[in-house]
C-alpha positions in Angstrom: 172.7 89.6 148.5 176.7 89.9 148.5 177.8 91.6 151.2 180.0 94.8 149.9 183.1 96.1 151.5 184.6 99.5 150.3 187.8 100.3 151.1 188.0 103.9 151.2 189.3 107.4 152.1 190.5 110.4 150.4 193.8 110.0 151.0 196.8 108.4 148.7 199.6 106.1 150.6 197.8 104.9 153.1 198.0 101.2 152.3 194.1 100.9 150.6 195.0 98.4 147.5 197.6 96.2 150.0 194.2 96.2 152.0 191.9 95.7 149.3 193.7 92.9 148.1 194.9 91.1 151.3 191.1 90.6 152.6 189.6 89.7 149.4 192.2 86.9 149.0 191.5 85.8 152.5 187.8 85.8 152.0 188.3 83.2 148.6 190.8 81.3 150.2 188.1 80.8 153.2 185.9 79.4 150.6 184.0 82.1 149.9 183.0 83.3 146.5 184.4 87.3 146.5 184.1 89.9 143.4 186.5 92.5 143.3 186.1 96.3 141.6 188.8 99.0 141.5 187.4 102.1 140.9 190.6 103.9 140.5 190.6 104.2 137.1 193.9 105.9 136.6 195.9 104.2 139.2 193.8 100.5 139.8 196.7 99.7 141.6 194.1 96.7 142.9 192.9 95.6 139.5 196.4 95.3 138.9 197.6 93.8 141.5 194.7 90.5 140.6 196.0 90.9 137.0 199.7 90.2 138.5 198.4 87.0 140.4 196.3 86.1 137.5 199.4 86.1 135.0 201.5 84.6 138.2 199.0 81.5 138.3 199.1 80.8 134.1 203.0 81.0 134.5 203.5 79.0 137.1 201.0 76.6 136.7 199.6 76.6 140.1 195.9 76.8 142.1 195.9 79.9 144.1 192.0 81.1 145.7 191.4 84.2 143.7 188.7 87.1 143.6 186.7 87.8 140.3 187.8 91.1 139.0 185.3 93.3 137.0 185.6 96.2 135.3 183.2 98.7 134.9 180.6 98.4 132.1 181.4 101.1 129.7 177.8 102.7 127.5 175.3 101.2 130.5 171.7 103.1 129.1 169.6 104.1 132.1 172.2 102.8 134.9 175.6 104.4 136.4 178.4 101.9 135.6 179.0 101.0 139.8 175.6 100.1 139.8 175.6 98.0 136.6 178.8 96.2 137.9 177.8 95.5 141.2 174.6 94.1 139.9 176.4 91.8 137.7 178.3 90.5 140.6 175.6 90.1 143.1 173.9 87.1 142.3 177.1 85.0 142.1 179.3 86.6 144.9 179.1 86.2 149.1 181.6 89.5 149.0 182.7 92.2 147.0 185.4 94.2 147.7 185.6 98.0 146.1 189.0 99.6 146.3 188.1 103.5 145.9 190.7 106.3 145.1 193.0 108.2 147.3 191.1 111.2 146.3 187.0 112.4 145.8 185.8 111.2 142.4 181.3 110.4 141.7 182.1 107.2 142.0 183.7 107.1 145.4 180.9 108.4 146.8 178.6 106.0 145.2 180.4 103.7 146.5 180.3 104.8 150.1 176.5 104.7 150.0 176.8 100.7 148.7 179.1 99.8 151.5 177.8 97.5 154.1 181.3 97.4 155.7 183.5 100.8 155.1 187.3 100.2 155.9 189.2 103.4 155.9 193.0 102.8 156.6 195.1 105.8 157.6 198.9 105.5 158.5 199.1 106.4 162.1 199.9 110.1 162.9 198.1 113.2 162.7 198.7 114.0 159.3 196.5 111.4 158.2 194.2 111.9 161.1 193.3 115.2 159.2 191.3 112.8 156.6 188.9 111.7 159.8 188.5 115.5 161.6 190.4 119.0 162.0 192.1 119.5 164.7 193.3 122.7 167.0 197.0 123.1 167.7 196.0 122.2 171.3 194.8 118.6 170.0 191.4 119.4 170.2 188.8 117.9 167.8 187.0 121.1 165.8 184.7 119.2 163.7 184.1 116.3 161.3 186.6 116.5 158.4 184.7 116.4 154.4 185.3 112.9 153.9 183.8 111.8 157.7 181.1 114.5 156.0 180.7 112.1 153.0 180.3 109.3 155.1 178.0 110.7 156.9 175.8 111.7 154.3 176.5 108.1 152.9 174.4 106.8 156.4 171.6 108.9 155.8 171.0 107.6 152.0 171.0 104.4 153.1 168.9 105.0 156.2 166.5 106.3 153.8 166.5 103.5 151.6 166.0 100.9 154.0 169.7 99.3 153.4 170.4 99.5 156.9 173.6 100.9 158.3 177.6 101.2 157.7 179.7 98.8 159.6 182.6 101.6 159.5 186.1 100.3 160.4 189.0 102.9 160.8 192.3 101.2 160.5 195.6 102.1 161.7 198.1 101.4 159.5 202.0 101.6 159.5 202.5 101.1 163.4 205.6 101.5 164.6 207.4 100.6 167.2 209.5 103.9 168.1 207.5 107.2 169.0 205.4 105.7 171.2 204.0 109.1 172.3 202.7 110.1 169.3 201.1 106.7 168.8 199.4 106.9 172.0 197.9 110.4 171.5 196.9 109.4 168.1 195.4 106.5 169.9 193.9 108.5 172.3 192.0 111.1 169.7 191.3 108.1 167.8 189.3 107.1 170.5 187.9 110.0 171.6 186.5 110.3 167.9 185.0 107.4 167.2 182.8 107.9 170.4 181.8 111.3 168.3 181.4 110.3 164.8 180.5 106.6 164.8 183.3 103.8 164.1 185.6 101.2 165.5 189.3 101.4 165.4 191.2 98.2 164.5 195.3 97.9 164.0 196.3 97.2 160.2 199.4 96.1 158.9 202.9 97.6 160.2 205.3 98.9 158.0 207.0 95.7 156.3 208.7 95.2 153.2 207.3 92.3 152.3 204.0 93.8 151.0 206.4 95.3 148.5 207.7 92.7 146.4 204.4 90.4 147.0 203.0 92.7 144.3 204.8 92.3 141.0 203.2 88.4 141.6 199.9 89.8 142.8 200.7 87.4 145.9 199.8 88.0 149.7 201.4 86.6 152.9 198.6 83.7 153.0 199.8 82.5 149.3 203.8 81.7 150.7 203.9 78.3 151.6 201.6 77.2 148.3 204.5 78.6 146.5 207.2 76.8 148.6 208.5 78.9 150.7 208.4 76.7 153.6 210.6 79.0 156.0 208.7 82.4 156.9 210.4 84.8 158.9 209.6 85.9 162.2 208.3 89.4 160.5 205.9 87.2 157.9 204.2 85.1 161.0 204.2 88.1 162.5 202.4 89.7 159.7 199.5 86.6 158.7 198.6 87.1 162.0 197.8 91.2 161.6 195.9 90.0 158.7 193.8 87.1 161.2 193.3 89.8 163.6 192.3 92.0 161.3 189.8 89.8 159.6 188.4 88.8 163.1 187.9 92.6 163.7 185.9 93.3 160.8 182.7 90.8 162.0 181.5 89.8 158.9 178.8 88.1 158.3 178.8 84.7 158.9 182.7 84.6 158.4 184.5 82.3 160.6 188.2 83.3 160.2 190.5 80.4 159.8 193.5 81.4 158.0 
């Protein structure tokens, strides 16, 4: 069976299609076959950033490792569309990557209950943290937040089915390098919740502007030099390897990570 990863949270802006996209690529370009579903269906800011490198690879004429994107069946009799897609991509797929909305929609939370592997970026301060728990004024953690809630819930369906438990990955996204007090108590209540709620925190991807204009040619960092930019900047090593790290963090199954 393919191995699903949802990229999720209830939260806009925090860097979830960038995400979405940059591990899926780096999954095909290891070799490995990788199905892709946005289930934004206002925004797909994923689906549309694989319909930019699509159209990118028929202009330009070259070979670039690309995820299968699918769209949900429309008029499925007897099944829920997520299911009916994700069945279709099973038997020919290692991965599948699901980009959920920055907000709580049915299929979201379908989706959390399919997830082998949840990744839940969140830019690093304690406005986001709000998405994981609520918080005093003190700094004190009062108690699970709705969507650590859903994901809870999400454990017990699966525990009940037999589909064995979520892998869940909170990553910190948008690091800076100024404030460093507020990034080390965000670190620190980071820590001190994942002890209490159940998941591992992994750095993301800084603040770069590069991530930008990769999009309008559905590109990522690992696609440069096949498009012939031979040069990279200090600030594009720097970020390939917050993508390696990042894929090493994650533990997939099997997954080897040589990017």
């Amino acid at each position: 069976m393919a191995h699903i990863i949802v990229v999720g949270n209830e939260k806009g802006g925090s860097g979830k299609s960038t995400t979405s996209m940059h591990i899926a690529t780096a999954l095909a370009r290891m070799g490995y076959r990788v199905g892709a579903l946005d289930l934004d269906v206002r925004q797909r800011s994923f689906g549309r950033y694989l319909e930019n490198r699509i159209a990118f690879i028929a202009r330009e004429g070259v070979a670039l490792p690309t995820p299968t994107l699918a769209e949900l069946p429309r008029d499925v009799e007897d099944m829920d569309p997520l299911s009916a897609a994700v069945g279709a991509l099973d038997p020919d797929h290692d991965f599948i990557v699901i980009d959920c909305p920055g907000s709580h929609t049915k299929l979201s939370q379908m989706a959390h209950t399919l997830a082998d592997t949840l990744v839940t970026p969140m830019n690093d301060s304690f406005i986001d943290f709000d998405l994981l728990a609520r918080m005093s004024p003190e700094g004190e953690v009062l108690g699970p937040s709705i969507y650590a809630e859903m994901v809870w819930s999400a454990r017990q369906l699966r525990g009940q089915a037999g589909a064995g438990p979520i892998d869940w990955v909170v990553l910190r996204n948008r690091l800076g390098t100024t404030e460093m007090h507020n990034k080390r108590r965000v670190g620190e209540a980071l820590t001190r919740l994942s002890r209490r709620i159940g998941f591992r925190v992994a750095a993301g991807f800084a603040e770069r502007v590069i991530y930008r204009e990769l999009f309008p040619r559905g590109l990522t960092l690992l696609d440069l030099r096949d498009i012939g930019t031979q040069q990279l900047s200090m600030s594009n090593i720097a970020a390939r390897q917050e993508l390696r790290d990042l894929l090493t963090e994650l533990r997939l199954p099997g997954v080897k990570v040589q990017l």
